[in-house]
BAFI-3210 file (N, C-alpha, C; in Angstrom, 3 decimals, decimal comma, padded with zeros to 6 digits):
// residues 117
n [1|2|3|4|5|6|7|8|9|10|11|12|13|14|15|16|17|18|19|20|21|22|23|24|25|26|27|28|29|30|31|32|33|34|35|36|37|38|39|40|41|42|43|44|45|46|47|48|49|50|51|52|53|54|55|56|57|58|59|60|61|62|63|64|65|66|67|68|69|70|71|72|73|74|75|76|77|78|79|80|81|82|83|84|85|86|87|88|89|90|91|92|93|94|95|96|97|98|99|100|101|102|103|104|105|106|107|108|109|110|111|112|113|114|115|116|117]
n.u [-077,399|-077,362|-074,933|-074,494|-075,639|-074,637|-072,202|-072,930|-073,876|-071,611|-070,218|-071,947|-071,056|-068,365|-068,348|-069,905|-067,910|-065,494|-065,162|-063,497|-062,105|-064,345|-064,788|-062,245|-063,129|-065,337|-064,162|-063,777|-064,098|-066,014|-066,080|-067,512|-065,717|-065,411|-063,703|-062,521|-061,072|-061,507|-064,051|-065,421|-064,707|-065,855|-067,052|-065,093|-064,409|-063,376|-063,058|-063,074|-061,115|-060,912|-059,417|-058,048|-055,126|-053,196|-054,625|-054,868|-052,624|-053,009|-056,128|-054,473|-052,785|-054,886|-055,397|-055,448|-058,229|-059,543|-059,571|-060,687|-063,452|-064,516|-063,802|-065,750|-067,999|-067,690|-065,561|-062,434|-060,115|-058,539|-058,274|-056,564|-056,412|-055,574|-057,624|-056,979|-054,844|-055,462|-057,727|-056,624|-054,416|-053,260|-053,302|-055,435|-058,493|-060,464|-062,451|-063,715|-064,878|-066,465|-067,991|-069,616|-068,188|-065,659|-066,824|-067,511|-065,161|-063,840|-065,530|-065,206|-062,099|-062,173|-063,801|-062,480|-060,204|-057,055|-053,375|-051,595|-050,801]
n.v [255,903|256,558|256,489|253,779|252,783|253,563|252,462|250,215|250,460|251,316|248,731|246,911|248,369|247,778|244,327|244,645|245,420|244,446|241,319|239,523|241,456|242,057|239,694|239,254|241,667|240,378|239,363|241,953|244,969|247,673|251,009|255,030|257,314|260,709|263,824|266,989|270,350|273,041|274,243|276,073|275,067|272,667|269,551|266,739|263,115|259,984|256,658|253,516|250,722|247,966|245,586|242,302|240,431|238,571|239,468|241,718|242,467|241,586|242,891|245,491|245,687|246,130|248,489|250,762|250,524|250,512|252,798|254,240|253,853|254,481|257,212|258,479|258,260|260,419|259,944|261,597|259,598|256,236|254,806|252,122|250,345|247,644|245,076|243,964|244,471|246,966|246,063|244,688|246,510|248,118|250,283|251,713|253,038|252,583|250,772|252,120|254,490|253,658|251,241|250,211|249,714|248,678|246,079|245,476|245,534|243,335|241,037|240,774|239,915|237,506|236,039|235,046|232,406|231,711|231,491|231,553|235,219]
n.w [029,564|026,734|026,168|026,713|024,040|021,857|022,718|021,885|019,302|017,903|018,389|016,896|014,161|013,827|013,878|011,631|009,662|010,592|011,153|012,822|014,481|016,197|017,079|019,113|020,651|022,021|024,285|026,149|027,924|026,846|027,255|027,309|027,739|028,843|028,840|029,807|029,266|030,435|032,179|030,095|027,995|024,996|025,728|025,343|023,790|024,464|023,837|025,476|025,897|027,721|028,041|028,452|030,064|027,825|025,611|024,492|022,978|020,630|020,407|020,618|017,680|015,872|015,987|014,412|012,894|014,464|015,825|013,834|012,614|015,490|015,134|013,044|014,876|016,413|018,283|019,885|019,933|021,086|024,268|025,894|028,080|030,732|031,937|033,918|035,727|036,321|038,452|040,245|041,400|043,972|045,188|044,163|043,868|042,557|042,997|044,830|044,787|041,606|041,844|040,313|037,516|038,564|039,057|036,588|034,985|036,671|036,458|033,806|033,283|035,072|033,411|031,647|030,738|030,258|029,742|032,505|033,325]
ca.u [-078,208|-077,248|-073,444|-074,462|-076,431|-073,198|-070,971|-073,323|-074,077|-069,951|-069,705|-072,196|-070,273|-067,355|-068,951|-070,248|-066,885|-064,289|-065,839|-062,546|-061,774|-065,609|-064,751|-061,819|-063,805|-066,139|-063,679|-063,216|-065,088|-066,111|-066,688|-066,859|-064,778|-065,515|-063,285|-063,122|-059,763|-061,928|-065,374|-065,793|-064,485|-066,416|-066,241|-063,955|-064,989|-062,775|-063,165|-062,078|-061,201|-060,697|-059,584|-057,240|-054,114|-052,459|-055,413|-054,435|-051,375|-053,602|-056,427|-053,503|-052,702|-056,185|-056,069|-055,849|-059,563|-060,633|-059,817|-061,281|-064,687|-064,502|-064,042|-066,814|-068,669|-067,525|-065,023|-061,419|-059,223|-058,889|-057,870|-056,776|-056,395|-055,502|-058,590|-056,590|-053,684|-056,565|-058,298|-055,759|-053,969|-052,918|-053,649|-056,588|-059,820|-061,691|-063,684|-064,633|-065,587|-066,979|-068,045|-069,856|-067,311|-064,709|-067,332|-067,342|-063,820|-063,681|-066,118|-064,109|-060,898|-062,666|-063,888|-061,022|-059,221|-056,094|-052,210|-051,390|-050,056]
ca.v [255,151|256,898|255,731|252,401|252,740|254,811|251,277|249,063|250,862|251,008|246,942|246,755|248,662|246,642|243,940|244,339|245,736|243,498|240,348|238,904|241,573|242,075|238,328|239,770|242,537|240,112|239,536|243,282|245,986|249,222|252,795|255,940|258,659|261,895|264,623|268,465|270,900|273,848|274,728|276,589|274,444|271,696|267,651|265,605|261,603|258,582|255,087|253,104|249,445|247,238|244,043|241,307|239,741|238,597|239,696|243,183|242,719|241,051|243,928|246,889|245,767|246,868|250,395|252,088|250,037|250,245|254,523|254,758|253,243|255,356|258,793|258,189|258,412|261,580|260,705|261,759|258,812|254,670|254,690|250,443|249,567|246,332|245,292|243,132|245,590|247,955|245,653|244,423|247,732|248,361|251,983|252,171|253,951|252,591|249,983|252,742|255,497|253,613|250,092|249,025|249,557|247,802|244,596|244,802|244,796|241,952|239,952|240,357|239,594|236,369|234,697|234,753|231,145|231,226|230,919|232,547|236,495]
ca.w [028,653|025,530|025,638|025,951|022,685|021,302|022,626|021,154|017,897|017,377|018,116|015,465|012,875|014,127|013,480|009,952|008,871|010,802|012,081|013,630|015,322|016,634|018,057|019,736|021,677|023,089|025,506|026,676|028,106|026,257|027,554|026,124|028,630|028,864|029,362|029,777|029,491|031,537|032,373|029,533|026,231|024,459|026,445|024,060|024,430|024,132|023,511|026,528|025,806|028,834|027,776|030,042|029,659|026,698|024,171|024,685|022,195|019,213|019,921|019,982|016,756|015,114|016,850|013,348|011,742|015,689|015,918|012,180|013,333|016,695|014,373|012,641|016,027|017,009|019,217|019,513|020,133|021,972|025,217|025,553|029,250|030,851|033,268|035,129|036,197|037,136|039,598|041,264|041,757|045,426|045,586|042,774|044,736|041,649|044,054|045,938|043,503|040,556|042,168|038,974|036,799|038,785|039,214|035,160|034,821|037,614|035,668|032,434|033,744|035,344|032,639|030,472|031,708|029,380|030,246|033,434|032,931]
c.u [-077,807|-075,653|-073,559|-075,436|-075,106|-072,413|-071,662|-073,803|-072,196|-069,486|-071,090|-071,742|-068,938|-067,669|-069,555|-068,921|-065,855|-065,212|-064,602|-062,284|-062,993|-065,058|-063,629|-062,266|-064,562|-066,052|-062,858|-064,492|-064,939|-066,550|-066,695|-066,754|-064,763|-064,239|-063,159|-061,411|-060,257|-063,587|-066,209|-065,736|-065,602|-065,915|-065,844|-064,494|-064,160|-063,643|-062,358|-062,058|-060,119|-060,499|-058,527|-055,936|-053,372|-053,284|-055,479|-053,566|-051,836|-054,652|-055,744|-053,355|-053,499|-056,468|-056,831|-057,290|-060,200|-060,939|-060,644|-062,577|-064,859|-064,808|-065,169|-068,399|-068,614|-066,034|-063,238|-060,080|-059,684|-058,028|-057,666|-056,331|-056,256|-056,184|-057,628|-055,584|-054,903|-057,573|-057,461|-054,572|-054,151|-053,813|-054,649|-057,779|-061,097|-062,849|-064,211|-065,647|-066,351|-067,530|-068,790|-068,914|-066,246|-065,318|-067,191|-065,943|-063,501|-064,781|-065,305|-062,922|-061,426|-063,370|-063,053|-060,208|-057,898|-054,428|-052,289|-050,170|-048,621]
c.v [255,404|256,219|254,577|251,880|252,735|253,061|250,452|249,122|250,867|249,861|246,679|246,977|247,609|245,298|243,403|244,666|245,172|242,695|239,651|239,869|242,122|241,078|238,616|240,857|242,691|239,690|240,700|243,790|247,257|250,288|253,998|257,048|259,591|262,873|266,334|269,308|272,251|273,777|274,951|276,039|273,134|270,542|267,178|264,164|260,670|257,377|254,232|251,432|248,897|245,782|243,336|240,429|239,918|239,356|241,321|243,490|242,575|242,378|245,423|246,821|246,194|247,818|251,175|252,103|250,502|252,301|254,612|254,706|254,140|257,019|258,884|258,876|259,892|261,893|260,942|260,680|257,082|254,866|252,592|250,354|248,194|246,768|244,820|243,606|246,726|247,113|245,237|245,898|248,185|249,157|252,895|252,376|253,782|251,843|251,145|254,139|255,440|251,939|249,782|248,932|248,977|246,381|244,045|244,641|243,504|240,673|239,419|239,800|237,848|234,962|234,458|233,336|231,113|231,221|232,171|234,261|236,545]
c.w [027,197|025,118|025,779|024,743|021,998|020,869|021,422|019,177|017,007|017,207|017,162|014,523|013,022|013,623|011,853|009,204|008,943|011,694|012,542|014,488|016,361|017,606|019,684|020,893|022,586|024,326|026,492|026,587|027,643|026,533|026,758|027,452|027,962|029,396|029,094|030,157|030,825|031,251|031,042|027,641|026,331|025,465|025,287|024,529|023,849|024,351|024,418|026,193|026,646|028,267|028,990|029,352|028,156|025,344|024,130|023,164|020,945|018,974|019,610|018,553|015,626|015,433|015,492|013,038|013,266|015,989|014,215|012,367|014,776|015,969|014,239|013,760|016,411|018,298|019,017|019,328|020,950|022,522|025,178|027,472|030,033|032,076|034,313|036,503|036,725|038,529|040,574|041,535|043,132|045,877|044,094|044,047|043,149|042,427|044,740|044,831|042,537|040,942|041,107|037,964|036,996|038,971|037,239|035,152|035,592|036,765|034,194|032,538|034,486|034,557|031,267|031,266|030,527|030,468|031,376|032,911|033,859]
res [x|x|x|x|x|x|x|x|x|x|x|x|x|x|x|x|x|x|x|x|x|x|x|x|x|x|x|x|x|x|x|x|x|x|x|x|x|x|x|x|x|x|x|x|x|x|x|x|x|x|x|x|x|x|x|x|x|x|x|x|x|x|x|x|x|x|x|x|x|x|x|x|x|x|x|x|x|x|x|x|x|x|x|x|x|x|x|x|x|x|x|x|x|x|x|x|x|x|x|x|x|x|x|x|x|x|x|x|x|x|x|x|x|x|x|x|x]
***
């Protein structure tokens, strides 16, 4: 509940500070990933952006304004992911492990209709 405050409080600043590339993000999905080196150190948290196809290449290009806006937050870095290459993935065990998160990426990747990849 709190990281989707976190997402949605970051596509607000987004938002008020870059409204084109806000427009851009409304066709991608945003997480914020956790991770941990041992037991015993601090969790570190990325910025996971799931987008599809070609609009991958236009949002890479705003990493720097998109990690600057992420800092801010607390967290360390943007992870950028293509959904589409993740759902269709042979030997991905995300359907089985995380089944809402692979129905969002399957929704995102679905209503994008542009040139075939």
């Amino acid at each position: 509940m709190i990281r989707e405050k976190l997402v949605k409080k970051y596509r607000d600043l987004v938002s008020y500070s870059y409204p084109y590339i806000n427009s851009l993000l409304n066709d991608c999905y945003l997480k914020i990933i956790d991770g941990c080196l041992n037991p015993v150190s601090p969790p570190y948290y990325y910025l996971g952006i799931y987008y599809v196809g070609r609009s991958g290449k236009e949002i890479v290009s705003y990493q720097e304004e998109l990690r600057k806006i992420a800092k801010t937050f607390g967290m360390i870095d943007i992870v950028f992911l293509d959904a589409k290459r993740l759902i269709r993935d042979p030997v991905s065990t995300l359907k089985s492990e995380n089944p809402r998160l692979w129905l969002e990426l399957y929704w995102i990747s679905s209503k994008v209709t542009t040139d075939l990849d």
